[in-house]
N, C-alpha and C positions, 0 to 999 in steps of 0.2 A: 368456450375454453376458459379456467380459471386457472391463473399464470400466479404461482407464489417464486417469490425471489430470496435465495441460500445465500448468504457470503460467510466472511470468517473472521475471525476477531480483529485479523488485520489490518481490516476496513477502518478503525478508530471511529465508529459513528457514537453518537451519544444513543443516552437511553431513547431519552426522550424521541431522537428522528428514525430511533427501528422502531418504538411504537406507532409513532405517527405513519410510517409509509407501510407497518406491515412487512418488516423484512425480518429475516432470521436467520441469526447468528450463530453459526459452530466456532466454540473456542478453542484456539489450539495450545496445546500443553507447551510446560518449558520446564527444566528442573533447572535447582541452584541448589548449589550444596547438597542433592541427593535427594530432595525434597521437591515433590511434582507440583505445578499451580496449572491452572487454566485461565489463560490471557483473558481478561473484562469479566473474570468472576471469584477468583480465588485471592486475589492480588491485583492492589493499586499502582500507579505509574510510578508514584513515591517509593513507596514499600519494594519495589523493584530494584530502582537505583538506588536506594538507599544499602539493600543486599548487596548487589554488584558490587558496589564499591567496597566489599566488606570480604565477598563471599573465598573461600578456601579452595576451589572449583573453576573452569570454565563455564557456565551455563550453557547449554542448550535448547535445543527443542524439537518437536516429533509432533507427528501426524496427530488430528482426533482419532479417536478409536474407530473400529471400522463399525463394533456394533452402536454407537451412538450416531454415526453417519444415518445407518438404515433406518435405527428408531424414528430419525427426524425425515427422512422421506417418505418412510409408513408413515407417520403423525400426518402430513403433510397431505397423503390420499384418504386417509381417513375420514382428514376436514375437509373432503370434497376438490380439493384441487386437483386437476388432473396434469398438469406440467410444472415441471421448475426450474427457472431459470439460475444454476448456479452458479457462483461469480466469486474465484479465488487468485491468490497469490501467484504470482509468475511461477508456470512450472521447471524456471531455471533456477530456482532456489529452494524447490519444495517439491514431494513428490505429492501431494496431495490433490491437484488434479489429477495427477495417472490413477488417482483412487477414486474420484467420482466418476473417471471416465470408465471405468470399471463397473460400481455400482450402475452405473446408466443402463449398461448391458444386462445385467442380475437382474435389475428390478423392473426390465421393460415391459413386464406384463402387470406391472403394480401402479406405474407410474412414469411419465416423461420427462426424464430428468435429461438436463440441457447443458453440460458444460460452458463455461466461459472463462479461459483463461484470459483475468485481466492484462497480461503483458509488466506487472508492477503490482503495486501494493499500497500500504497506508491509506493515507485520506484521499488519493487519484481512486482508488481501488471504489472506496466510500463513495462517490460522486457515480462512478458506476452504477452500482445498487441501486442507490438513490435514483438515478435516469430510468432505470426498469421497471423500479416500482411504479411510478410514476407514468409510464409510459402503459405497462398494463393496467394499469385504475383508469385511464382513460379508452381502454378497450383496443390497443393498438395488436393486429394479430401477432403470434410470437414470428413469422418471418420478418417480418417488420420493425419489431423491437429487434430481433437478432440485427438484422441490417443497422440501423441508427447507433446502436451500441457499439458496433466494428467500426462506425464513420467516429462516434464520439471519441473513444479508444486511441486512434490517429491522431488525435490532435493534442496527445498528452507529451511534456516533456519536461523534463526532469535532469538537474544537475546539484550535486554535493559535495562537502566535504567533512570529513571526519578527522577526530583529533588527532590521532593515529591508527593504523591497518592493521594490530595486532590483532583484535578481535574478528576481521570479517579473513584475516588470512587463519588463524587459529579453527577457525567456523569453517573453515572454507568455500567460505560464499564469496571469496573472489576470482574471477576467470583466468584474469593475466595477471597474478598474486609474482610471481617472480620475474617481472620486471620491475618489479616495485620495492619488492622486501630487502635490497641490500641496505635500503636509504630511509627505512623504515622511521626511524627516528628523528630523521633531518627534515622532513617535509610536510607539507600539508596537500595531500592527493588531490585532484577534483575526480570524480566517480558519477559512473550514470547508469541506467539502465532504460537510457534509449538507446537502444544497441541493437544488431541483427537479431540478436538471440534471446533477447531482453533482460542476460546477466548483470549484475552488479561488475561494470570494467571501471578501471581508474585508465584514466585518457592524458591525463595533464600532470605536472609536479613543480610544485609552487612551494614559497621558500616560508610563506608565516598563513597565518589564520587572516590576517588582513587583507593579504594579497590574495589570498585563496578566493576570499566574498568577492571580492571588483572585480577579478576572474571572471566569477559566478554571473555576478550582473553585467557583464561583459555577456555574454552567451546570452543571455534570459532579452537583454534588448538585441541584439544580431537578430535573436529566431522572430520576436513578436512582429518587429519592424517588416518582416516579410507576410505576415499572416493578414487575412482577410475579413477576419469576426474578432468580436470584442473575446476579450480574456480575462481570466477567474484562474489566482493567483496564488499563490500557498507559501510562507516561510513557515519549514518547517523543523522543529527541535529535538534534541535528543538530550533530556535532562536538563538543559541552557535557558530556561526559557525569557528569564532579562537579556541575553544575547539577541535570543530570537527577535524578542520587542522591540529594541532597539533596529537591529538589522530591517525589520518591516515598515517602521516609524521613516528608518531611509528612503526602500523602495517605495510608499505611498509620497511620499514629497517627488520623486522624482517621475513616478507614472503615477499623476491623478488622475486617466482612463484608466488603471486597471486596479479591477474590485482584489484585494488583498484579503486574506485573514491568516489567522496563526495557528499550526497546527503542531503533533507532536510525531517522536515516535515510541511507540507501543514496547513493553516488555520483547515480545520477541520476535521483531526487528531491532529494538536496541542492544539485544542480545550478542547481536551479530555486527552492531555500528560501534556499541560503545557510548558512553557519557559523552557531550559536549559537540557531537552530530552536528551539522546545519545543512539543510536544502532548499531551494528555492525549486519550486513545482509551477506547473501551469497548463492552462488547455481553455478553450473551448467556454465561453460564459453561457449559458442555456439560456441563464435567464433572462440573458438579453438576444440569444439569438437561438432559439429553440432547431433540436435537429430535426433536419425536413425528411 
Protein backbone atom coordinates (compact mmCIF):
# COMPACT_ATOMS: atom_id res chain seq x y z
CA UNK A 1 0.00 0.00 0.00
CA UNK A 2 1.46 3.58 -0.88
CA UNK A 3 -0.38 6.02 1.57
CA UNK A 4 0.00 9.89 0.34
CA UNK A 5 -1.27 12.39 2.82
CA UNK A 6 -3.87 15.80 1.48
CA UNK A 7 -4.27 18.53 4.05
CA UNK A 8 -5.12 22.23 3.31
CA UNK A 9 -3.46 25.55 3.59
CA UNK A 10 -4.79 25.73 7.05
CA UNK A 11 -2.28 23.45 8.33
CA UNK A 12 0.44 26.65 8.21
CA UNK A 13 3.34 24.07 7.56
CA UNK A 14 6.28 25.62 5.85
CA UNK A 15 7.54 24.90 2.56
CA UNK A 16 10.28 23.28 3.52
CA UNK A 17 8.30 20.36 6.12
CA UNK A 18 5.67 19.54 2.97
CA UNK A 19 8.67 18.84 1.06
CA UNK A 20 10.48 17.16 3.39
CA UNK A 21 7.49 14.64 4.60
CA UNK A 22 5.80 14.58 1.17
CA UNK A 23 2.55 16.11 2.07
CA UNK A 24 0.17 18.12 -0.22
CA UNK A 25 -1.35 20.90 0.10
CA UNK A 26 -4.90 22.30 -1.40
CA UNK A 27 -5.09 25.94 -0.81
CA UNK A 28 -8.33 27.44 -0.01
CA UNK A 29 -9.54 30.64 -1.46
CA UNK A 30 -10.52 33.89 0.31
CA UNK A 31 -11.68 37.20 -1.31
CA UNK A 32 -10.93 40.86 -0.10
CA UNK A 33 -12.36 43.52 -1.63
CA UNK A 34 -13.71 41.32 -4.51
CA UNK A 35 -10.52 40.01 -5.45
CA UNK A 36 -9.89 36.09 -4.96
CA UNK A 37 -6.23 34.89 -3.43
CA UNK A 38 -5.33 31.29 -2.65
CA UNK A 39 -4.10 31.01 1.14
CA UNK A 40 0.16 30.03 0.97
CA UNK A 41 0.26 30.99 -2.84
CA UNK A 42 -1.34 34.03 -3.99
CA UNK A 43 -0.74 36.17 -0.82
CA UNK A 44 1.55 36.60 2.16
CA UNK A 45 0.49 36.73 5.88
CA UNK A 46 1.69 40.54 5.70
CA UNK A 47 -0.05 41.33 2.45
CA UNK A 48 -3.26 39.96 4.23
CA UNK A 49 -3.33 41.94 7.24
CA UNK A 50 -2.06 44.69 5.85
CA UNK A 51 -5.45 44.57 3.44
CA UNK A 52 -7.73 43.75 6.29
CA UNK A 53 -6.93 46.42 7.83
CA UNK A 54 -7.59 48.71 4.84
CA UNK A 55 -9.98 46.63 2.84
CA UNK A 56 -13.71 48.33 2.01
CA UNK A 57 -15.24 44.57 2.46
CA UNK A 58 -15.81 41.83 4.88
CA UNK A 59 -13.43 39.13 3.53
CA UNK A 60 -14.27 35.83 3.22
CA UNK A 61 -13.71 32.48 2.09
CA UNK A 62 -14.97 29.38 0.06
CA UNK A 63 -14.02 25.92 -0.67
CA UNK A 64 -11.02 24.76 -3.28
CA UNK A 65 -12.71 24.17 -6.53
CA UNK A 66 -14.11 20.86 -6.81
CA UNK A 67 -12.19 20.22 -10.08
CA UNK A 68 -8.78 21.10 -8.56
CA UNK A 69 -9.65 18.65 -5.65
CA UNK A 70 -10.07 15.69 -8.37
CA UNK A 71 -7.03 16.94 -10.38
CA UNK A 72 -4.90 16.35 -7.26
CA UNK A 73 -6.49 12.89 -6.38
CA UNK A 74 -6.07 11.83 -10.13
CA UNK A 75 -2.29 13.19 -9.90
CA UNK A 76 -1.99 11.43 -6.80
CA UNK A 77 -3.14 7.72 -8.63
CA UNK A 78 -1.28 8.50 -11.31
CA UNK A 79 2.05 8.52 -9.14
CA UNK A 80 1.25 5.15 -8.06
CA UNK A 81 -0.42 5.80 -4.76
CA UNK A 82 -3.30 3.87 -4.19
CA UNK A 83 -4.79 5.53 -0.89
CA UNK A 84 -4.93 9.01 0.78
CA UNK A 85 -5.06 9.88 3.78
CA UNK A 86 -6.89 13.43 3.77
CA UNK A 87 -6.73 15.59 6.73
CA UNK A 88 -8.88 19.10 6.78
CA UNK A 89 -10.42 21.85 8.74
CA UNK A 90 -13.14 21.15 11.31
CA UNK A 91 -16.31 20.40 9.50
CA UNK A 92 -17.95 22.82 11.92
CA UNK A 93 -16.60 25.84 10.13
CA UNK A 94 -16.26 24.60 6.65
CA UNK A 95 -18.03 22.53 4.40
CA UNK A 96 -15.03 21.07 2.79
CA UNK A 97 -14.83 17.83 4.32
CA UNK A 98 -18.52 17.08 3.19
CA UNK A 99 -16.71 17.58 -0.16
CA UNK A 100 -14.06 15.06 0.10
CA UNK A 101 -16.25 12.97 1.76
CA UNK A 102 -18.19 13.07 -1.39
CA UNK A 103 -15.20 12.93 -3.82
CA UNK A 104 -14.25 9.57 -1.74
CA UNK A 105 -17.48 7.94 -3.10
CA UNK A 106 -16.87 9.42 -6.99
CA UNK A 107 -13.55 8.43 -7.18
CA UNK A 108 -13.58 5.04 -5.33
CA UNK A 109 -12.68 3.06 -8.29
CA UNK A 110 -9.64 5.57 -9.06
CA UNK A 111 -8.51 5.78 -5.71
CA UNK A 112 -8.83 5.43 -1.62
CA UNK A 113 -9.32 8.54 -0.56
CA UNK A 114 -9.72 8.64 3.39
CA UNK A 115 -11.24 11.34 5.08
CA UNK A 116 -9.98 12.96 8.35
CA UNK A 117 -11.66 15.51 9.94
CA UNK A 118 -9.11 17.17 12.20
CA UNK A 119 -11.74 18.38 14.77
CA UNK A 120 -9.66 22.05 14.55
CA UNK A 121 -7.24 23.58 12.40
CA UNK A 122 -4.04 25.72 12.12
CA UNK A 123 -0.73 24.30 13.18
CA UNK A 124 -2.72 21.34 15.74
CA UNK A 125 -4.20 20.52 12.18
CA UNK A 126 -0.12 20.73 10.89
CA UNK A 127 1.16 18.26 13.37
CA UNK A 128 -1.56 15.87 12.15
CA UNK A 129 -0.18 15.68 8.67
CA UNK A 130 2.94 15.57 9.81
CA UNK A 131 2.08 12.28 12.37
CA UNK A 132 0.83 10.61 9.01
CA UNK A 133 3.41 11.20 6.97
CA UNK A 134 5.44 10.04 9.17
CA UNK A 135 3.77 7.26 10.26
CA UNK A 136 3.27 5.94 6.62
CA UNK A 137 7.18 6.44 5.54
CA UNK A 138 7.65 3.96 8.30
CA UNK A 139 5.22 1.43 6.59
CA UNK A 140 2.64 1.61 9.48
CA UNK A 141 -0.83 0.00 7.67
CA UNK A 142 -3.44 2.71 7.00
CA UNK A 143 -5.88 1.03 9.97
CA UNK A 144 -3.24 1.69 12.18
CA UNK A 145 -2.23 5.10 11.30
CA UNK A 146 -6.22 5.74 11.23
CA UNK A 147 -6.06 4.46 14.87
CA UNK A 148 -2.91 6.58 16.19
CA UNK A 149 -4.20 9.67 14.46
CA UNK A 150 -7.82 9.34 16.44
CA UNK A 151 -5.59 8.71 19.77
CA UNK A 152 -3.30 11.74 18.69
CA UNK A 153 -6.46 13.98 17.83
CA UNK A 154 -7.62 13.56 21.74
CA UNK A 155 -5.07 14.85 23.21
CA UNK A 156 -5.47 18.37 21.46
CA UNK A 157 -6.65 21.40 23.33
CA UNK A 158 -7.02 24.70 22.70
CA UNK A 159 -8.07 28.14 24.34
CA UNK A 160 -8.13 31.91 22.88
CA UNK A 161 -8.93 35.09 22.82
CA UNK A 162 -9.53 37.72 20.30
CA UNK A 163 -9.62 41.38 20.36
CA UNK A 164 -13.17 41.60 19.62
CA UNK A 165 -16.12 39.14 18.07
CA UNK A 166 -17.10 41.42 15.23
CA UNK A 167 -15.45 39.41 12.76
CA UNK A 168 -16.13 35.60 13.80
CA UNK A 169 -19.98 36.97 14.54
CA UNK A 170 -19.91 38.88 11.05
CA UNK A 171 -18.31 35.32 9.58
CA UNK A 172 -20.44 33.57 11.42
CA UNK A 173 -18.20 31.16 12.66
CA UNK A 174 -19.43 31.52 16.12
CA UNK A 175 -21.98 28.99 17.80
CA UNK A 176 -23.41 30.85 20.76
CA UNK A 177 -22.65 34.53 18.88
CA UNK A 178 -25.76 35.86 20.92
CA UNK A 179 -24.95 35.44 24.23
CA UNK A 180 -21.99 37.27 23.67
CA UNK A 181 -22.83 40.13 21.13
CA UNK A 182 -24.75 42.57 23.43
CA UNK A 183 -21.15 43.20 25.14
CA UNK A 184 -19.37 42.97 22.11
CA UNK A 185 -17.23 46.01 22.84
CA UNK A 186 -16.74 45.72 26.47
CA UNK A 187 -14.85 42.39 26.76
CA UNK A 188 -12.24 40.16 25.86
CA UNK A 189 -14.02 36.49 25.07
CA UNK A 190 -12.08 33.39 25.92
CA UNK A 191 -13.14 30.91 22.92
CA UNK A 192 -12.43 27.21 22.02
CA UNK A 193 -13.07 24.65 19.93
CA UNK A 194 -12.68 21.88 22.31
CA UNK A 195 -16.10 21.57 22.25
CA UNK A 196 -18.73 18.62 21.64
CA UNK A 197 -19.04 19.77 18.16
CA UNK A 198 -15.63 21.15 17.61
CA UNK A 199 -17.25 24.93 16.86
CA UNK A 200 -15.45 27.87 17.61
CA UNK A 201 -17.74 28.70 21.29
CA UNK A 202 -16.75 31.67 23.59
CA UNK A 203 -17.27 30.06 27.12
CA UNK A 204 -15.82 32.93 29.47
CA UNK A 205 -15.98 36.96 29.49
CA UNK A 206 -13.11 38.75 30.85
CA UNK A 207 -12.93 42.40 31.44
CA UNK A 208 -9.07 43.31 29.45
CA UNK A 209 -6.52 41.39 27.18
CA UNK A 210 -4.50 41.02 30.38
CA UNK A 211 -6.94 39.24 32.28
CA UNK A 212 -8.07 37.26 29.30
CA UNK A 213 -4.04 35.59 28.93
CA UNK A 214 -3.98 34.38 33.01
CA UNK A 215 -7.34 33.19 32.24
CA UNK A 216 -5.73 31.33 29.31
CA UNK A 217 -2.91 30.09 31.37
CA UNK A 218 -5.08 29.32 34.14
CA UNK A 219 -6.76 26.53 31.79
CA UNK A 220 -3.53 25.49 29.91
CA UNK A 221 -2.00 24.51 33.53
CA UNK A 222 -5.51 22.98 35.17
CA UNK A 223 -5.62 20.62 31.87
CA UNK A 224 -1.53 19.50 31.71
CA UNK A 225 -1.46 19.12 35.49
CA UNK A 226 -3.86 16.16 34.87
CA UNK A 227 -2.29 14.57 31.78
CA UNK A 228 0.14 11.73 31.61
CA UNK A 229 2.77 12.25 28.53
CA UNK A 230 5.05 15.14 28.10
CA UNK A 231 3.51 18.15 25.93
CA UNK A 232 4.33 20.27 22.79
CA UNK A 233 2.88 23.54 23.13
CA UNK A 234 1.98 26.49 20.70
CA UNK A 235 1.35 30.34 21.29
CA UNK A 236 -0.38 31.26 18.75
CA UNK A 237 -0.88 34.83 16.72
CA UNK A 238 -3.01 36.58 14.62
CA UNK A 239 -0.95 39.59 13.10
CA UNK A 240 0.52 40.24 17.09
CA UNK A 241 3.49 38.58 16.85
CA UNK A 242 5.68 40.78 19.64
CA UNK A 243 2.55 40.03 21.78
CA UNK A 244 2.81 36.51 20.89
CA UNK A 245 6.87 36.53 21.94
CA UNK A 246 6.37 38.06 24.69
CA UNK A 247 3.31 35.93 25.99
CA UNK A 248 5.60 32.57 25.18
CA UNK A 249 8.91 34.16 26.58
CA UNK A 250 6.29 33.95 29.85
CA UNK A 251 4.91 30.48 29.45
CA UNK A 252 8.66 29.00 28.78
CA UNK A 253 9.80 30.63 32.22
CA UNK A 254 6.96 29.17 33.89
CA UNK A 255 6.77 25.42 32.24
CA UNK A 256 10.49 24.48 31.51
CA UNK A 257 9.10 20.82 30.73
CA UNK A 258 6.93 21.97 28.12
CA UNK A 259 8.56 22.28 24.53
CA UNK A 260 6.93 25.72 23.41
CA UNK A 261 7.09 27.36 19.85
CA UNK A 262 5.24 30.36 18.11
CA UNK A 263 2.89 29.93 15.69
CA UNK A 264 0.46 32.15 13.65
CA UNK A 265 -2.73 32.47 12.09
CA UNK A 266 -3.20 32.13 8.50
CA UNK A 267 -5.19 34.53 5.97
CA UNK A 268 -8.27 32.54 6.32
CA UNK A 269 -8.64 31.77 9.82
CA UNK A 270 -7.65 35.37 10.38
CA UNK A 271 -10.32 36.19 8.35
CA UNK A 272 -12.75 35.03 10.56
CA UNK A 273 -10.51 36.01 14.09
CA UNK A 274 -9.32 39.34 13.19
CA UNK A 275 -5.90 41.23 13.77
CA UNK A 276 -4.50 40.94 17.38
CA UNK A 277 -5.91 36.97 18.01
CA UNK A 278 -4.02 35.07 20.81
CA UNK A 279 -4.07 31.34 21.58
CA UNK A 280 -2.31 29.02 23.54
CA UNK A 281 -2.65 25.32 22.04
CA UNK A 282 -1.23 22.03 23.12
CA UNK A 283 -1.26 18.11 22.91
CA UNK A 284 0.59 15.27 22.89
CA UNK A 285 4.83 15.60 22.41
CA UNK A 286 5.59 12.63 20.04
CA UNK A 287 8.73 13.38 20.03
CA UNK A 288 9.15 12.42 23.38
CA UNK A 289 6.53 9.94 23.60
CA UNK A 290 5.73 8.62 20.22
CA UNK A 291 2.00 7.16 19.73
CA UNK A 292 1.86 3.37 20.47
Amino acid sequence: MKIAVVTDSTAYLSKEEVKANNIFVVPIPLIIDGQSYREGVDITNDEFYQQLATSTSFPSTSQPPLGELMELYQSLADQGYDTVISIHLTSAISGLMNTVTQLAEEMKDTIQIVPFDSHLTIRMMGYLALEAAKLAKQGDDLDDVMKKLREYRETFNNVFVVDDLQNLVRGGRLSNASAFVGSILKIKPLLTMHTANYAIEAFEKVRSMKKAKLRCEQIFDQDIAKLDYPVRAMVVHANAKEAGQEWLAKLQQDHPNVSFELSYFGPVIGTHLGQGALAITWMQDTRKKPLA
